[in-house]
VOTORRO-943557 format. One record per residue (C-alpha): x, y negated, z negated; residue number from 1; residue in three letters. Coordinates in pm, whole numbers, plus 32768, in hexadecimal, padded with zeros to 4 digits. Example, Ala and Ser with C-alpha at 12.3 -4.5 7.8 and 13.67 -1.06 7.14 Angstrom:
<filos>
<<84CE, 81C2, 7CF4>, 1, ala>
<<8557, 806A, 7D36>, 2, ser>
</filos>
This chain:
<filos>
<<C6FB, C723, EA41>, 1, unk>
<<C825, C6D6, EB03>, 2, unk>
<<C7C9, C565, EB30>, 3, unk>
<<C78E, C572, E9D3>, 4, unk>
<<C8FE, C5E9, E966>, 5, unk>
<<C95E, C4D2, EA3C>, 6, unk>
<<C881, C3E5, E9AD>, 7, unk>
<<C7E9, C439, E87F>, 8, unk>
<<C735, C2EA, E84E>, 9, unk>
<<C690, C321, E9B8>, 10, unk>
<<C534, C2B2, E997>, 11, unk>
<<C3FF, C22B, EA4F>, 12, unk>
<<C2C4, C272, EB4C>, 13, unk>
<<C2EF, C30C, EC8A>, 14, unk>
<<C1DD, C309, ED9C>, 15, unk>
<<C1D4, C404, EEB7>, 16, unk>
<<C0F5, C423, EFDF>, 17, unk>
<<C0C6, C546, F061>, 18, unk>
<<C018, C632, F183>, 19, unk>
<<BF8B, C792, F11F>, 20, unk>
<<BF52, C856, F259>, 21, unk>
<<BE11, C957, F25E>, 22, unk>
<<BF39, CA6A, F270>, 23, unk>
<<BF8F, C9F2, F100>, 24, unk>
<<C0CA, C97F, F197>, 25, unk>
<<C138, C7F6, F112>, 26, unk>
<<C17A, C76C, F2BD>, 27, unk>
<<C1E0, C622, F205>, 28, unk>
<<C25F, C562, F0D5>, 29, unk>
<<C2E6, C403, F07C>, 30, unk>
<<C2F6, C330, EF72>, 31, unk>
<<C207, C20A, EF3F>, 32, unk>
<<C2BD, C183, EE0A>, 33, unk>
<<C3CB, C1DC, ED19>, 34, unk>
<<C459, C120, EBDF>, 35, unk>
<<C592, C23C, EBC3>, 36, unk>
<<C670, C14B, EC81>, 37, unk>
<<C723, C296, ED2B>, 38, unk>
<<C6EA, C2E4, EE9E>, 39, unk>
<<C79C, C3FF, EE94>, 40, unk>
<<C695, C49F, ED82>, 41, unk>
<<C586, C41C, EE27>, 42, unk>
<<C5D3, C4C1, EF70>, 43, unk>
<<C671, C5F2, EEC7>, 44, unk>
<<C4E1, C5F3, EE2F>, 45, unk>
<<C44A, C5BA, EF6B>, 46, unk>
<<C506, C6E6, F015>, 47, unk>
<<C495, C7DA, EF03>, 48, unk>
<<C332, C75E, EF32>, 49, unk>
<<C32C, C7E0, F0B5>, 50, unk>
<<C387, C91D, F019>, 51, unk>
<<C23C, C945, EF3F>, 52, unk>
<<C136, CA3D, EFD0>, 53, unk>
<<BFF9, CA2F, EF4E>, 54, unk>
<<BE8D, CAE4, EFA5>, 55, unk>
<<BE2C, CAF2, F110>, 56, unk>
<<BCD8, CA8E, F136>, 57, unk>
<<BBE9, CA40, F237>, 58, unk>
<<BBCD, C8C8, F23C>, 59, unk>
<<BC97, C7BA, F303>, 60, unk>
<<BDE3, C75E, F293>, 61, unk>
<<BDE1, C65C, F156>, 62, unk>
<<BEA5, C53F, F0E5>, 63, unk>
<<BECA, C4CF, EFAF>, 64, unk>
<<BFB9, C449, EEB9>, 65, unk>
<<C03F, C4D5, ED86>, 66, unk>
<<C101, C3DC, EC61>, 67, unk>
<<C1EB, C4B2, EB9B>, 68, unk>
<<C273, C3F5, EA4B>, 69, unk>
<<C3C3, C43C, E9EA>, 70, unk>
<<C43C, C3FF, E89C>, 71, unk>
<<C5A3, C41D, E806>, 72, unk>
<<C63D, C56D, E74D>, 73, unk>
</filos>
């Protein structure tokens, strides 16, 4: 949102790769691609990712990435 206020024509695909430990923990994130044209958003989004906490389950840790479309206010 505060990007947004910012920018309110921010638009495009980002890409992120990221690491889900068996803990549920996220041990890593980056970002594969991004059309936002703002680093500081993109990192800002990258930062709240290694906050998420999902499930712990019994299985090895798993990569994966996740595309996330944003589209303007």
């Amino acid at each position: 949102k505060r990007a947004l206020r910012t920018n309110p024509a921010l638009e495009g695909k980002l890409v992120l790769r990221l690491t889900i430990a068996p803990d549920g923990r996220v041990t890593f994130c980056e970002v594969v691609s991004s059309e936002l044209g703002d680093a500081e958003l993109e990192q800002r989004l990258v930062q709240r990712v290694l906050l998420f906490q999902f499930d712990a389950k019994d299985v090895a840790p798993i990569t994966t990435t996740k595309p996330i479309d944003f589209f303007p206010a």
